[in-house]
C-alpha positions in Angstrom: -26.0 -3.0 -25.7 -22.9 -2.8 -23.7 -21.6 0.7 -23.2 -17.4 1.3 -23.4 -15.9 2.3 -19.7 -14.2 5.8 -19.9 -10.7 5.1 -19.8 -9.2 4.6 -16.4 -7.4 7.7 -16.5 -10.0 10.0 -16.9 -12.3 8.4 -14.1 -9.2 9.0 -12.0 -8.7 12.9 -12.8 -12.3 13.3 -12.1 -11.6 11.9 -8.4 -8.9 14.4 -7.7 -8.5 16.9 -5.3 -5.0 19.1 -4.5 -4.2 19.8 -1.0 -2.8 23.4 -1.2 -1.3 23.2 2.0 1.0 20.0 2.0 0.9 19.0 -2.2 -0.8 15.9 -2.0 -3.1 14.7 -4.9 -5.9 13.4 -2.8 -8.4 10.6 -4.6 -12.0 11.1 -3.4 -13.4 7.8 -4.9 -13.8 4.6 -3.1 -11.1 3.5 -0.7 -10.1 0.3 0.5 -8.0 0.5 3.9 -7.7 4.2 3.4 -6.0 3.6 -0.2 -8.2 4.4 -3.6 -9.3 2.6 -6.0 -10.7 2.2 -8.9 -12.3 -0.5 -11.6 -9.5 -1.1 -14.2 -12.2 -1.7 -17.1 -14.5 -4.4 -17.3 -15.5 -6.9 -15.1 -13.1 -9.4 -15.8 -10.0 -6.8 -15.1 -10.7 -6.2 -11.5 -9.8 -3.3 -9.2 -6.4 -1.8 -8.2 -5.1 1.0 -6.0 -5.0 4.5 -7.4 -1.3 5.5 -6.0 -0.1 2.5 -8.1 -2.1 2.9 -11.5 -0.6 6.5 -10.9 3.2 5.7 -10.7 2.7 3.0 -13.4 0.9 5.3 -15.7 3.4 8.3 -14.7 6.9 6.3 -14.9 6.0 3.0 -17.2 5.6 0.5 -15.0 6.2 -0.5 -11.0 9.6 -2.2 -11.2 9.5 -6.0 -10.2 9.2 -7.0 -6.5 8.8 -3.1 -5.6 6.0 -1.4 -3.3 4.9 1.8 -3.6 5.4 4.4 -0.7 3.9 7.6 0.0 6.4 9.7 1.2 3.5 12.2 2.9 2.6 9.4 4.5 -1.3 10.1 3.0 -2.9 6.6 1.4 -4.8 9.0 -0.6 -2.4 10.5 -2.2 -1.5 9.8 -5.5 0.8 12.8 -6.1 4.0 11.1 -8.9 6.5 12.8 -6.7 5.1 11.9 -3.1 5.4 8.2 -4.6 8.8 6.0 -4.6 9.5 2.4 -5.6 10.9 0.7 -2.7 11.4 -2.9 -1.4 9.4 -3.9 1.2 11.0 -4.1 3.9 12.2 -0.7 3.4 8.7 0.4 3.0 8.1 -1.3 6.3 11.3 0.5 7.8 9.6 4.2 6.8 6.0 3.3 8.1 4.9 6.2 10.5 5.6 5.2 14.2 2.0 5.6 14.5 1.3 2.4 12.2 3.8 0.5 13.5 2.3 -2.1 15.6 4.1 -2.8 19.2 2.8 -6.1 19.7 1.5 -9.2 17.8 -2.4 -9.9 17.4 -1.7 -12.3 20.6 -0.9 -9.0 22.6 3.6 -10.5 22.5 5.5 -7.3 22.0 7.4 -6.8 19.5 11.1 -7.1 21.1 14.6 -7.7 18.9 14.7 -10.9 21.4 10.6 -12.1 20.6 11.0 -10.5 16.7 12.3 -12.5 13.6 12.9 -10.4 10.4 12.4 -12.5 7.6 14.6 -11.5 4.4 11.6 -9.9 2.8 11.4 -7.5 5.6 8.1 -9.2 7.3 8.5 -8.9 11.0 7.1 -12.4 12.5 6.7 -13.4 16.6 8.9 -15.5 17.9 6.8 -17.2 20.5 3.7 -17.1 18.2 6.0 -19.1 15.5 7.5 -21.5 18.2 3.3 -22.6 19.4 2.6 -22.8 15.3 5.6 -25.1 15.3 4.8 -27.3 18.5 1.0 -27.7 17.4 2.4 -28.7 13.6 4.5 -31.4 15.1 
């Protein structure tokens, strides 16, 4: 006999924790690269993060081709007003200078001369991309 799941919702609210001091809505469940989250049902529906079920729960929905940013700054948080819909790249463009790497995984730093923007904001190096290119040919 197969027992219903609370609904997500509720399993959420019982994971929260205010942080008088700066606002933030902090989820105490599971994380997943310092983000919560949380079984969306059954089996079959997966996981997702918390800040996101949040916001679409909240506000109807996470507009089309939008991120969600924490304005704090605090993957925990799932606070509807420290959220905002944004494009990636400006998501990206807000990251704290802390998580903003200054180099590629090869150890190139990130220059404007070795750094191509792609339209969707990604940041890709240059001399990385021109040995991809060489061994591809």
């Amino acid at each position: 006999m197969s027992r219903k799941p609370r609904p997500v919702i509720e399993r959420v609210a019982a994971r929260l924790a205010v942080d008088e001091e700066t606002g933030c809505v902090n989820y105490t469940g599971s994380l997943s690269a310092g983000y919560g989250v949380i079984g969306l049902g059954g089996r079959q529906d997966g996981t997702g993060y918390v800040h996101r079920f949040i916001y679409d729960y909240i506000f109807g929905g996470i507009p089309e081709g939008l991120h969600i940013d924490h304005l704090c700054l605090n993957r925990r948080c799932c606070n509807p007003m420290h959220l905002e819909a944004v494009t990636q790249a400006e998501n990206n463009r807000r990251a704290a200078p802390s998580r903003v790497l200054t180099a590629c995984r090869r150890g190139h730093t990130f220059t404007d001369e070795s750094t191509y923007i792609a339209p969707d904001g990604r940041r890709y190096c240059r001399p990385c991309r021109q040995v991809r290119k060489e061994m591809a040919a």
